[in-house]
Structure formats: C-alpha cells, structure tokens
DRENPA-3360 file (N, C-alpha, C; in nm, 2 decimals, always signed):
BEGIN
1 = XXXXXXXX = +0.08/-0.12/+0.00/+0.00/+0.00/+0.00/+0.09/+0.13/+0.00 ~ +0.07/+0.24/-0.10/+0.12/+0.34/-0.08/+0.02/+0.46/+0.04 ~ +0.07/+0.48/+0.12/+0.04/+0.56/+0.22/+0.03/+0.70/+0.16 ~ -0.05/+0.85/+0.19/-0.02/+0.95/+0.25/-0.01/+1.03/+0.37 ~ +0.08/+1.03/+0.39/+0.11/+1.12/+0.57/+0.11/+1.29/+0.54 ~ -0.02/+1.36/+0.59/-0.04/+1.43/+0.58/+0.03/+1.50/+0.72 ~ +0.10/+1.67/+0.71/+0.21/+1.67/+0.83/+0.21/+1.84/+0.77 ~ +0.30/+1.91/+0.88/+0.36/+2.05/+0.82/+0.47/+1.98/+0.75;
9 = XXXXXXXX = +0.51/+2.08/+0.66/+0.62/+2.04/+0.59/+0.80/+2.08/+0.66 ~ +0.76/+2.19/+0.75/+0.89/+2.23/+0.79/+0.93/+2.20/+0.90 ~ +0.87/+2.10/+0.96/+0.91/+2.09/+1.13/+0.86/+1.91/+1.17 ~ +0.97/+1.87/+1.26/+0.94/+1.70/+1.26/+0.80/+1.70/+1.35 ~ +0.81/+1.80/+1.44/+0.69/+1.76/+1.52/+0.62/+1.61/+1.54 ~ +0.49/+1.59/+1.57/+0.39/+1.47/+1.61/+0.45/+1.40/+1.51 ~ +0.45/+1.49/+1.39/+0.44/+1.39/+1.26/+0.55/+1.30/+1.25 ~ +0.69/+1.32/+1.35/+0.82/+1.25/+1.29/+0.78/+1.10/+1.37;
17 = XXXXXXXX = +0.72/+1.12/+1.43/+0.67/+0.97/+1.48/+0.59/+0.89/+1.45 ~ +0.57/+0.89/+1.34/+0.47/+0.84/+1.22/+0.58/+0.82/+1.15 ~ +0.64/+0.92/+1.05/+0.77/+0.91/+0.97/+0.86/+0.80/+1.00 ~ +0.92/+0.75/+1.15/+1.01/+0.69/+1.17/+0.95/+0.56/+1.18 ~ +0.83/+0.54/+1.20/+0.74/+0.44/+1.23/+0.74/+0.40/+1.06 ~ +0.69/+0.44/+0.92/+0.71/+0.42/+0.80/+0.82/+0.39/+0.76 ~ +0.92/+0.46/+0.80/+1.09/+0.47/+0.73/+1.13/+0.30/+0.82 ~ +1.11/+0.31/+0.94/+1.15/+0.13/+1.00/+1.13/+0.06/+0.89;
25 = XXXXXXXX = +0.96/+0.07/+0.86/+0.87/-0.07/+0.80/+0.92/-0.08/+0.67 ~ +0.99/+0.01/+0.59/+1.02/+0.07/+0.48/+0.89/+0.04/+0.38 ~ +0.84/+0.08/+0.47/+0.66/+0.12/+0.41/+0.73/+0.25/+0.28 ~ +0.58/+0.24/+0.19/+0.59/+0.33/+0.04/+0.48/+0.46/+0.12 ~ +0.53/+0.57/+0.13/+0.47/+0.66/+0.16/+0.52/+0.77/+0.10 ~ +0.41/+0.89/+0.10/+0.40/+1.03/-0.02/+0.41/+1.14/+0.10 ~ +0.55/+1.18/+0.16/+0.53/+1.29/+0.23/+0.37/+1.41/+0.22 ~ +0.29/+1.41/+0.13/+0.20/+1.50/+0.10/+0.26/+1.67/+0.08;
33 = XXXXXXXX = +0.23/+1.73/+0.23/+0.30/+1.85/+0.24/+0.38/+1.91/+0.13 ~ +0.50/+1.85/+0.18/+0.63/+1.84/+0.14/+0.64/+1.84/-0.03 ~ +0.52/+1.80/-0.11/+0.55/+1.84/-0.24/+0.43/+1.96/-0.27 ~ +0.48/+1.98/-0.41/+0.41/+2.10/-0.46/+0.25/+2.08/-0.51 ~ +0.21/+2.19/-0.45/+0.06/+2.23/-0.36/+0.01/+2.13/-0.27 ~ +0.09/+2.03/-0.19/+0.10/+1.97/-0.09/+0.05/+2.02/+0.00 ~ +0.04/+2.17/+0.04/-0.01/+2.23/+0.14/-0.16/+2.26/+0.15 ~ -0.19/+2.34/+0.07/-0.33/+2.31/+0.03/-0.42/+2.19/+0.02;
41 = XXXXXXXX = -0.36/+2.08/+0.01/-0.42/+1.97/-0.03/-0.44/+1.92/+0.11 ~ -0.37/+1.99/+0.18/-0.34/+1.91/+0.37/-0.47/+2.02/+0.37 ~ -0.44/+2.12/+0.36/-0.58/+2.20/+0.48/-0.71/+2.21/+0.41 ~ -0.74/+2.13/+0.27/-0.83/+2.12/+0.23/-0.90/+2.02/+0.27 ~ -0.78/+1.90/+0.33/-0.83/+1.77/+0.34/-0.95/+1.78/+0.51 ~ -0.85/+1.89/+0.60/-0.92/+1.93/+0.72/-1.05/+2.06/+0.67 ~ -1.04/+2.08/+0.58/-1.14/+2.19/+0.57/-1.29/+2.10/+0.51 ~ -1.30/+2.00/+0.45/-1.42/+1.89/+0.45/-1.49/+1.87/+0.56;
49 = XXXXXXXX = -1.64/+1.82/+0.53/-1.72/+1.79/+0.65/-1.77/+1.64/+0.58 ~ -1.68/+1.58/+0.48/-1.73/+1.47/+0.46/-1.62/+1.39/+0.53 ~ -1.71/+1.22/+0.52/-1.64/+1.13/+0.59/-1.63/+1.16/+0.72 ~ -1.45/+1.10/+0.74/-1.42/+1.14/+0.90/-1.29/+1.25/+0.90 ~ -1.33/+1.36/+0.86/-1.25/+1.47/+0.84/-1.16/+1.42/+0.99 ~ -1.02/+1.52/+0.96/-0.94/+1.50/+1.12/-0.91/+1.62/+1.17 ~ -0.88/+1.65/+1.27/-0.87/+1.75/+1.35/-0.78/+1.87/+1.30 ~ -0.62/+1.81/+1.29/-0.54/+1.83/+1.25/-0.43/+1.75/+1.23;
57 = XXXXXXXX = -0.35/+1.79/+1.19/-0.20/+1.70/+1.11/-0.16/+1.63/+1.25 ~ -0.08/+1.51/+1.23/-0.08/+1.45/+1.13/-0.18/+1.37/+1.14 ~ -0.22/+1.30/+0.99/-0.34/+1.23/+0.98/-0.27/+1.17/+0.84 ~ -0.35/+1.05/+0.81/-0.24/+0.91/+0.71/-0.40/+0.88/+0.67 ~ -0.36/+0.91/+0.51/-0.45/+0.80/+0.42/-0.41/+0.70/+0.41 ~ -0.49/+0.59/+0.41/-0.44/+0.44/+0.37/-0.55/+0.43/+0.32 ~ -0.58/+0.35/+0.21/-0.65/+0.31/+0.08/-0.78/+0.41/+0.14 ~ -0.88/+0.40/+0.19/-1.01/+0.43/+0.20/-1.04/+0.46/+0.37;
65 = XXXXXXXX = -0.94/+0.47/+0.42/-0.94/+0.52/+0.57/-0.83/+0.64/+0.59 ~ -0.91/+0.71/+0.62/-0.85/+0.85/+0.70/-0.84/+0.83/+0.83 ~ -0.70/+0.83/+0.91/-0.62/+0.84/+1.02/-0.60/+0.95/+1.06 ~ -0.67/+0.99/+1.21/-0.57/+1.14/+1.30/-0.52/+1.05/+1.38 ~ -0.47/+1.18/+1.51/-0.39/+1.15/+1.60/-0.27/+1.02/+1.58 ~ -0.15/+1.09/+1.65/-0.01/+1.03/+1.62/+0.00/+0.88/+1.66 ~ -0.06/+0.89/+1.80/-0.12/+0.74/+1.88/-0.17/+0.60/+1.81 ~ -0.28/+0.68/+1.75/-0.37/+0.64/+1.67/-0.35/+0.59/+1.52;
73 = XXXXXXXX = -0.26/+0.67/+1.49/-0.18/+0.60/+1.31/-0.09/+0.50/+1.33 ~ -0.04/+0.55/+1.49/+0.07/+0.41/+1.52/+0.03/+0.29/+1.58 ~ -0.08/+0.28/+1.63/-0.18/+0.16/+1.63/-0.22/+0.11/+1.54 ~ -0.25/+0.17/+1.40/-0.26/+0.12/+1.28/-0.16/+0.02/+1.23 ~ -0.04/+0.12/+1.23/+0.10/+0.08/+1.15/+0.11/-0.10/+1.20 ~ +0.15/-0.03/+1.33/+0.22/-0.14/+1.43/+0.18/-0.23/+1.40 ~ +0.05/-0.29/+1.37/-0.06/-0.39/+1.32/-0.01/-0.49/+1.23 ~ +0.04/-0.37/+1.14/+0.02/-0.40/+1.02/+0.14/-0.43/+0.90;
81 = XXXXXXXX = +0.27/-0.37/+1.00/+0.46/-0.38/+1.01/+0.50/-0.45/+1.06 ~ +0.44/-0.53/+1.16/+0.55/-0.57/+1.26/+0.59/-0.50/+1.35 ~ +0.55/-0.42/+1.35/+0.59/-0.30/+1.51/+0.49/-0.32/+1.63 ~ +0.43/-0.40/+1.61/+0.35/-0.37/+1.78/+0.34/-0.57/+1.80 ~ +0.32/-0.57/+1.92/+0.30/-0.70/+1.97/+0.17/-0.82/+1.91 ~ +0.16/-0.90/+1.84/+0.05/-1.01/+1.76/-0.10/-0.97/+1.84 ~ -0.04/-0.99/+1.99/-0.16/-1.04/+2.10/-0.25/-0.92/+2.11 ~ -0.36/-0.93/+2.14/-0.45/-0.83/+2.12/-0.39/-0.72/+2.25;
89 = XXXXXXXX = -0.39/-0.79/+2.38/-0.34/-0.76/+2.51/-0.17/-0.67/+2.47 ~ -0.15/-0.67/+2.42/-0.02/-0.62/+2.37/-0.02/-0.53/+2.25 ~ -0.11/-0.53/+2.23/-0.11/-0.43/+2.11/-0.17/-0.30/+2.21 ~ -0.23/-0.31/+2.30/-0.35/-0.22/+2.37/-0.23/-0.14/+2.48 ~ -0.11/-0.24/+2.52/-0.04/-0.19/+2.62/+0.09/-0.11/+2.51 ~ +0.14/-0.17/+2.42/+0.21/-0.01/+2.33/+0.08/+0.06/+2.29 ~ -0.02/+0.08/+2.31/-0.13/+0.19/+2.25/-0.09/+0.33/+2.40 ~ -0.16/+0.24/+2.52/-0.12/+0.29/+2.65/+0.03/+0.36/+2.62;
97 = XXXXXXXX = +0.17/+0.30/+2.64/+0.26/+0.30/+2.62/+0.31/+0.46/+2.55 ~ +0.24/+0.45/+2.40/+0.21/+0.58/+2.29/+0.13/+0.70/+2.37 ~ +0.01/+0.66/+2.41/-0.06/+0.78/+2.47/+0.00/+0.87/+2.58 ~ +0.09/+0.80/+2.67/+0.18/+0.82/+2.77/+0.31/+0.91/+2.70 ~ +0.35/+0.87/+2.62/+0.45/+0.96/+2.54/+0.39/+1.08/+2.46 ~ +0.29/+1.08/+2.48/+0.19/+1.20/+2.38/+0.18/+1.28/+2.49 ~ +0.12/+1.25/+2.62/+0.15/+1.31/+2.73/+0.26/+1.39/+2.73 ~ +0.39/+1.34/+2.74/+0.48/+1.37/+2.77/+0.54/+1.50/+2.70;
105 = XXXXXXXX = +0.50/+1.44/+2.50/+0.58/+1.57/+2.43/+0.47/+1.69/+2.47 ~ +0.36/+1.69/+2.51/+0.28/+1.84/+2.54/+0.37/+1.86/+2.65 ~ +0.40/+1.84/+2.74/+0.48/+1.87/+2.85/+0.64/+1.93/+2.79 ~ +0.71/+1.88/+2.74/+0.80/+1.91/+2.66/+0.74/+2.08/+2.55 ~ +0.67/+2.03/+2.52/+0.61/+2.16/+2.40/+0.58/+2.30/+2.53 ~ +0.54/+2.27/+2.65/+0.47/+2.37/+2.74/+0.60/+2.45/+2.81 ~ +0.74/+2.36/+2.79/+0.82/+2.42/+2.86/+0.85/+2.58/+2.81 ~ +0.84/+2.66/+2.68/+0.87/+2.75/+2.60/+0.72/+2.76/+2.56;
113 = XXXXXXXX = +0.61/+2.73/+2.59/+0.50/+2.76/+2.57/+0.36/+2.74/+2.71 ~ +0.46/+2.77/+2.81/+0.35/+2.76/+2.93/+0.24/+2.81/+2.91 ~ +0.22/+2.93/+2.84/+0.07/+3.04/+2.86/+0.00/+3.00/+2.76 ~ +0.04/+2.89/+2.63/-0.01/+2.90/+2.52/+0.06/+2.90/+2.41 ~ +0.05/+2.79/+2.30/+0.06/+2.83/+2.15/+0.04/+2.97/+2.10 ~ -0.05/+3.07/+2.10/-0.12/+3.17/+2.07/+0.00/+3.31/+2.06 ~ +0.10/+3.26/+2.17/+0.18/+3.40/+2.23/+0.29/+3.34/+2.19 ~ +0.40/+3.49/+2.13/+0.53/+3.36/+2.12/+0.61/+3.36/+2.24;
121 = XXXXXXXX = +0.78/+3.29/+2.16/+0.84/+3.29/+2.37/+0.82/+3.42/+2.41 ~ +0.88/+3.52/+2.28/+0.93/+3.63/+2.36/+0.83/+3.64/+2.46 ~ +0.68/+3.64/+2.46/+0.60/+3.68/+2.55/+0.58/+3.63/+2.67 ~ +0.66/+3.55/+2.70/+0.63/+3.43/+2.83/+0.79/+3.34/+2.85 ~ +0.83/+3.47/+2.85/+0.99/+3.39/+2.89/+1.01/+3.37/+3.04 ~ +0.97/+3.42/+3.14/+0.97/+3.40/+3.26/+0.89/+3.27/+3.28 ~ +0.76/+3.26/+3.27/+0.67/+3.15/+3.32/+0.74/+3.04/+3.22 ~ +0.79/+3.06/+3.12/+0.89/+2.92/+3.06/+0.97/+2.86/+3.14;
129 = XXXXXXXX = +1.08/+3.00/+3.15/+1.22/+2.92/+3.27/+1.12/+2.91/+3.41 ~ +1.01/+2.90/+3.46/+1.00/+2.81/+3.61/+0.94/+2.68/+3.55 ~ +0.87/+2.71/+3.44/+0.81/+2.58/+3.42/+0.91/+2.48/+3.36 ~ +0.99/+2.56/+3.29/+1.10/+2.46/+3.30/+1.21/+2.39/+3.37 ~ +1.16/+2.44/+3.48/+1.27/+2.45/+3.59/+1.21/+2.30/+3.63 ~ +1.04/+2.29/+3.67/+0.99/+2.21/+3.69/+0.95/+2.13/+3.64 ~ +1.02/+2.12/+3.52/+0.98/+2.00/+3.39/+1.10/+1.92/+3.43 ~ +1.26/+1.99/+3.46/+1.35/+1.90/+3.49/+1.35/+1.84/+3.61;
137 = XXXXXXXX = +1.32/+1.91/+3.74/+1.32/+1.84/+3.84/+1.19/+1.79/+3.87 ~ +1.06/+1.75/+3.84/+1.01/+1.65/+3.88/+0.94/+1.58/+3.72 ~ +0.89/+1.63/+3.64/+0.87/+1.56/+3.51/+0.94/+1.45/+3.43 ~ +1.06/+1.50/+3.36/+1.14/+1.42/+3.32/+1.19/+1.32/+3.42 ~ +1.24/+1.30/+3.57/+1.25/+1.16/+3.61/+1.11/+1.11/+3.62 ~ +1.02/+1.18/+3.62/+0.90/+1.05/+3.63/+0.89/+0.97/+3.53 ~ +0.86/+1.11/+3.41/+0.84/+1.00/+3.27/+0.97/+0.92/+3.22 ~ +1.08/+0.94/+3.23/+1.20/+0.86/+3.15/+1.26/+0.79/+3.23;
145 = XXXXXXXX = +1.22/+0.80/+3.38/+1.21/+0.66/+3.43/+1.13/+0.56/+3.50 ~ +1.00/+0.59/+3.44/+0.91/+0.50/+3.41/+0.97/+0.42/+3.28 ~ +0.96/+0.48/+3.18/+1.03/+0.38/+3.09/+1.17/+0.31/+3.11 ~ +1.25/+0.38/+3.15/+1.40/+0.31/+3.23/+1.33/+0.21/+3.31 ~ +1.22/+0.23/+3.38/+1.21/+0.06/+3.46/+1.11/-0.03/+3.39 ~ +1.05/+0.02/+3.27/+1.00/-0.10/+3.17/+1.10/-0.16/+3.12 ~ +1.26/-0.08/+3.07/+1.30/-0.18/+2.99/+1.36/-0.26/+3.09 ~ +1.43/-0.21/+3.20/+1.49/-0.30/+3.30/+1.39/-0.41/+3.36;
153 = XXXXXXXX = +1.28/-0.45/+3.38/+1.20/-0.47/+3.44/+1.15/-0.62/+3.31 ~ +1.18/-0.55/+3.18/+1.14/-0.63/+3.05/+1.26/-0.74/+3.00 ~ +1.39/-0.69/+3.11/+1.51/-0.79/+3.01/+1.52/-0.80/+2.90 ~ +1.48/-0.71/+2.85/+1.53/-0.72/+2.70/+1.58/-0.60/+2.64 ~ +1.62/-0.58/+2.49/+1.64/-0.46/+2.43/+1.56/-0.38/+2.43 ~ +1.45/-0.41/+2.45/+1.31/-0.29/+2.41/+1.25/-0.27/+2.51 ~ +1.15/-0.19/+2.54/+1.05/-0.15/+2.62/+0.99/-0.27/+2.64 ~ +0.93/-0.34/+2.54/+0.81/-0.42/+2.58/+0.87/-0.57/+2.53;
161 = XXXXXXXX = +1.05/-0.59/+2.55/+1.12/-0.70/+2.53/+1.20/-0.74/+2.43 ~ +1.21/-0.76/+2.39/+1.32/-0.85/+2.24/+1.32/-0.84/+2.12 ~ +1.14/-0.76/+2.08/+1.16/-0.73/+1.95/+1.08/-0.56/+2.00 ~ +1.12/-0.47/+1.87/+1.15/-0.33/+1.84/+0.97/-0.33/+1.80 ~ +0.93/-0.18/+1.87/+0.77/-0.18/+1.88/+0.83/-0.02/+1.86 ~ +0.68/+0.03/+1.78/+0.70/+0.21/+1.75/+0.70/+0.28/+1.84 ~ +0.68/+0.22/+1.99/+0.72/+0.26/+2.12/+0.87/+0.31/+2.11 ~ +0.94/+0.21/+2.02/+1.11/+0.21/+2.08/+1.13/+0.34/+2.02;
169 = XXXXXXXX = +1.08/+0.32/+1.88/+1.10/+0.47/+1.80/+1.05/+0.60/+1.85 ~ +0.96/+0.57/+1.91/+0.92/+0.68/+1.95/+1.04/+0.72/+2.09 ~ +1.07/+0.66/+2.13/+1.13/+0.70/+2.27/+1.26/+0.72/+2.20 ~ +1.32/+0.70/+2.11/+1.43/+0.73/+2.04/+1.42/+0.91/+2.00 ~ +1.29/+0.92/+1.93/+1.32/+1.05/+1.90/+1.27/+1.16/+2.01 ~ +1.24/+1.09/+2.13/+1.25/+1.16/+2.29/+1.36/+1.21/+2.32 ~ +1.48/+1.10/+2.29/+1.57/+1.16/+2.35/+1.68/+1.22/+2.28 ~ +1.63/+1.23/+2.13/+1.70/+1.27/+2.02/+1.67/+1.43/+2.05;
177 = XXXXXXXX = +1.55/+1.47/+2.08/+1.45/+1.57/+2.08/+1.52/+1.68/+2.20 ~ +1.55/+1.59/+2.29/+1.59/+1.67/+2.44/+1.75/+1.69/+2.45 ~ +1.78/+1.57/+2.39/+1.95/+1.61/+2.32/+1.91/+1.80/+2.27 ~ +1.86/+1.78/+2.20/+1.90/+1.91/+2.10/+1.82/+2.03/+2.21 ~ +1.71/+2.00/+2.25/+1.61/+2.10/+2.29/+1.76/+2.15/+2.41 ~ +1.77/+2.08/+2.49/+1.80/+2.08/+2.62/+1.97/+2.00/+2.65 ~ +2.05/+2.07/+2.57/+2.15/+1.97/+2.56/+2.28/+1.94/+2.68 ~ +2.29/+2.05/+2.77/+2.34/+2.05/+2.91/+2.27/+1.97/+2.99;
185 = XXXXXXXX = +2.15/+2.03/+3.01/+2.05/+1.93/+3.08/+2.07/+1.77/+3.10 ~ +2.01/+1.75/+2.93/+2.01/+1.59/+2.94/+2.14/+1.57/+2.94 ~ +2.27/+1.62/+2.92/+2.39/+1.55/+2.91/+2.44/+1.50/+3.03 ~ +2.37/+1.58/+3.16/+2.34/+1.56/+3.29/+2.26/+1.44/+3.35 ~ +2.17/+1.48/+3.26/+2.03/+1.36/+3.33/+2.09/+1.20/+3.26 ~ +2.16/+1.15/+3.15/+2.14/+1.02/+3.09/+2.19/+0.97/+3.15 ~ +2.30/+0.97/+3.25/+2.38/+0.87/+3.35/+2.28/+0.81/+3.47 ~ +2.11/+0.87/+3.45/+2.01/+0.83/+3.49/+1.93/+0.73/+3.44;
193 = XXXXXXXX = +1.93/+0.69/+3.29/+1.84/+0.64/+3.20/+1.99/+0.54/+3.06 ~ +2.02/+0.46/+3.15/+2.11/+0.39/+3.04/+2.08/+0.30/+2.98 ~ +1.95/+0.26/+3.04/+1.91/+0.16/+2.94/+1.84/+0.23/+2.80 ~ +1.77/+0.33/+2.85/+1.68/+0.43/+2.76/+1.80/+0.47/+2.66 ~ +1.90/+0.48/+2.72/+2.00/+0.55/+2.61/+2.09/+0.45/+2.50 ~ +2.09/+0.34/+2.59/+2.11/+0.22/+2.49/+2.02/+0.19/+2.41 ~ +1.86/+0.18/+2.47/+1.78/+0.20/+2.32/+1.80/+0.25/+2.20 ~ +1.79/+0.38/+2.28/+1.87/+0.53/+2.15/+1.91/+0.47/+2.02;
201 = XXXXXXXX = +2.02/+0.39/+2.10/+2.15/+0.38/+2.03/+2.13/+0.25/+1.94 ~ +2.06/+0.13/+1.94/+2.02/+0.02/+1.90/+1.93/+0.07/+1.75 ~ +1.84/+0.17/+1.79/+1.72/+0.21/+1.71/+1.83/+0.29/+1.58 ~ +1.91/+0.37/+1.67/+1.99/+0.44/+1.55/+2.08/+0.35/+1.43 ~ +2.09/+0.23/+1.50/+2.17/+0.14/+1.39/+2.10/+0.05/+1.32 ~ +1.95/+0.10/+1.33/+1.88/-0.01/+1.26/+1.91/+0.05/+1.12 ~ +1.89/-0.05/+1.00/+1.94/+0.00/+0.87/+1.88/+0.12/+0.79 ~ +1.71/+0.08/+0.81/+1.65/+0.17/+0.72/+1.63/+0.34/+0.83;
209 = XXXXXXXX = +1.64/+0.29/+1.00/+1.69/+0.44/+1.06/+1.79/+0.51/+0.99 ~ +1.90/+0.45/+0.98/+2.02/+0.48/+0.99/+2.01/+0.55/+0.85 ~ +1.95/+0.50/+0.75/+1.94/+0.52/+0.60/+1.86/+0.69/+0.65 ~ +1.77/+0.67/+0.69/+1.67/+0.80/+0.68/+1.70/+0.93/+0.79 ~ +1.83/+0.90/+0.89/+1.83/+0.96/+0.93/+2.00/+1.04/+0.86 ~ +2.00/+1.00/+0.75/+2.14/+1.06/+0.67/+2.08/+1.11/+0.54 ~ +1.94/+1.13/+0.54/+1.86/+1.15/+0.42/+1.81/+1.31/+0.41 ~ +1.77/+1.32/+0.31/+1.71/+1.46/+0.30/+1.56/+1.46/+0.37;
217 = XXXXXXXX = +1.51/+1.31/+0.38/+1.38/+1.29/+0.42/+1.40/+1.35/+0.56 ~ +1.44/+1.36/+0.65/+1.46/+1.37/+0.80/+1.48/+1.50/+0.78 ~ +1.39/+1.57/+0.84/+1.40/+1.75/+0.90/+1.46/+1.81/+1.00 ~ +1.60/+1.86/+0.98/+1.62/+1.93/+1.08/+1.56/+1.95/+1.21 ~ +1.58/+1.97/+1.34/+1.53/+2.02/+1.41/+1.54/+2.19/+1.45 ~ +1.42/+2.27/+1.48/+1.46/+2.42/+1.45/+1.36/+2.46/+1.53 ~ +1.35/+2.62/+1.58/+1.30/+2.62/+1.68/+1.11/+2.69/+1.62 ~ +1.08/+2.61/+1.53/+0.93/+2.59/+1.47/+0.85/+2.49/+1.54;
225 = XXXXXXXX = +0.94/+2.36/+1.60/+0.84/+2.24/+1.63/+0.85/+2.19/+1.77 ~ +0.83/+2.15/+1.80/+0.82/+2.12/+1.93/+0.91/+2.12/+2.06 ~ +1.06/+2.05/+1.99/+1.16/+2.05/+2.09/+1.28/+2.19/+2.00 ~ +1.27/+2.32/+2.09/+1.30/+2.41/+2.08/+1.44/+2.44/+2.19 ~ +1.58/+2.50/+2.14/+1.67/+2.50/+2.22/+1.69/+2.69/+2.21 ~ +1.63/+2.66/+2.32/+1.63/+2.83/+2.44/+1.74/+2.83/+2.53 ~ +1.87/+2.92/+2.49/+2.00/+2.88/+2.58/+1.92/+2.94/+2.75 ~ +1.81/+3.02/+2.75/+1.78/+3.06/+2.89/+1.72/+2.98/+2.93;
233 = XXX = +1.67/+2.83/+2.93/+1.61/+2.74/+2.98/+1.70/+2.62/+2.98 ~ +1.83/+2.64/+2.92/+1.89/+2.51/+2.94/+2.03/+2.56/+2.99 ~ +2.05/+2.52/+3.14/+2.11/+2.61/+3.24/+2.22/+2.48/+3.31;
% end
C-alpha cells in the first residue's frame, strides 16, 4: 500500500513519529506536504465535512481510511509492520505505552510555551524558565524513568522485550529531541536512564533508521516544532 502522511512540511513535530514508524517498516509513503501544492491539499483535506475529516495534522490516508492523532496512526501501523505486539493484550499496552509519550511531548512543547501556542516565547519567557525548571526536576524523572524501569524490568532490548515496537521509535526521538532541545541538561540527566540511552542507540543502527536519518527525508530540528533549544532554559 502506498500511504499519504499528511504533516507540516517544515518541522518534525507529532508527525516525525509516524515518519520513523514508516521509514523502519520501509513502508511506500507520499510525504503530502512536502511536495508542490501539498499544502493546500493538507488543509483542504481538514477543511471537509465529509467522511471522518481529522482535526489536524498529522493524519495518514491508507487506501479508504483517514487516520488522526499520532497514537492512533501508530496503532494502525504497528498492526500491520510488525511494530506492535501479535496479542491483542499487547497491542493495547504499546497503545497505552504511545498515549503516555503524547502526554509527555505536550509537557516538553509547554516548557517555552507555558501560557499557550497563541503568544510567542518572547512573551512568556519568565513563566517558561520556572516551568522549566519544573519540567527537569520532577517531570522528566517520572516519565524517562518509568520507561527506564519498563525496559529494566522487560530484560530485553526494548521497552516491551526483544523485539522493536513504534514505542522504541518513538522514545528514540525523545531523547534525540531533548538532546537538541535541552543539551546540558540531558547530558546531565542520561547517566540516569542507560538503558533508555542504549535504546537510542540500537534504534539508530537499525538499517532503514540509519538510511533516513542521513537522508534529506529527515528534518532538521529548528525552533518551529516542538523541541525548541532556548539557551535561557537550558542552564
């Protein structure tokens, strides 16, 4: 099946976790966006009241089904690549797994956006650096090591054991994300999460990662999308 992943074109955002989720499976997929009048075609696709229009990006055509939410495409995938677990019971716990990491990047997104999308930093640079302050000291150890004691806890390479689930990918470009966002910080915090960081490291040598992340397909990270590097919040 050739896929469309409908996305912004200039920023990895929600969307790169779909992307990395495709590029594994070496799934056939049509960035959308990203080609010409791509854009229009994305906010025409949300501007419909037929079918199951989606909220917003990203959202994945597959033959006759329209896909939102990032969670939710990767529940799809996983199915249907080899990325999520056969058992029903295991497909529902990387769903869980994903919803919890969607949690997480709004938390990450709120550090430089505490008051709102709507205002830029300049406008909220103070309530940034406390919220940030408080993203490093009680947020990030909850969330990254909760998963530091899934994979310890799993004995295996992966979160959820021995074989690679769009969980792993996804937690790969967690900490790919906070590398850049926050790069004192984490260079601090990973002597806390070594199994998390051996993940990292596994996911990045997989072939078709490794292919796409030396590619033109792979977007920069910049301070448009989510994980944003603010030298006054990374202290």
């Amino acid at each position: 099946m050739q896929y469309q992943l409908y996305y912004w074109p200039m920023i990895q955002g929600r969307g790169e976790y779909v992307r990395l989720a495709l590029e594994d499976a070496g799934a056939r997929y049509d960035d959308v966006a990203r080609g010409k009048a791509g854009m229009g075609a994305m906010m025409r696709m949300m501007e419909t009241h037929k079918g199951t229009p989606p909220f917003a990006p990203p959202f994945l055509a597959a033959g006759k089904l329209m896909i939102g939410q990032t969670a939710n495409i990767l529940l799809y995938l996983g199915a249907r690549h080899g990325l999520a677990p056969k058992a029903e019971g295991g497909q529902l716990w990387a769903h869980q797994l994903q919803l919890t990491i969607a949690d997480f990047v709004l938390e990450i997104h709120d550090t430089h956006h505490p008051l709102g999308p709507s205002l830029y930093y300049e406008d909220q640079k103070a309530p940034a650096k406390k919220r940030t302050e408080e993203f490093w000291n009680s947020r990030v150890p909850k969330y990254l090591g909760y998963f530091e004691d899934l994979v310890r806890a799993g004995g295996g390479a992966f979160v959820t054991g021995r074989r690679l689930t769009y969980v792993d990918l996804s937690l790969f470009q967690i900490v790919e994300g906070l590398r850049y966002a926050f790069p004192k910080r984490m260079a601090r915090f990973e002597k806390n999460i070594p199994r998390l960081i051996a993940l990292r490291d596994r996911v990045a040598e997989r072939p078709n990662i490794k292919a796409y992340l030396a590619s033109e397909r792979r977007i920069p990270f910049n301070e448009e999308g989510i994980f944003r590097r603010y030298k006054a919040l990374d202290l």
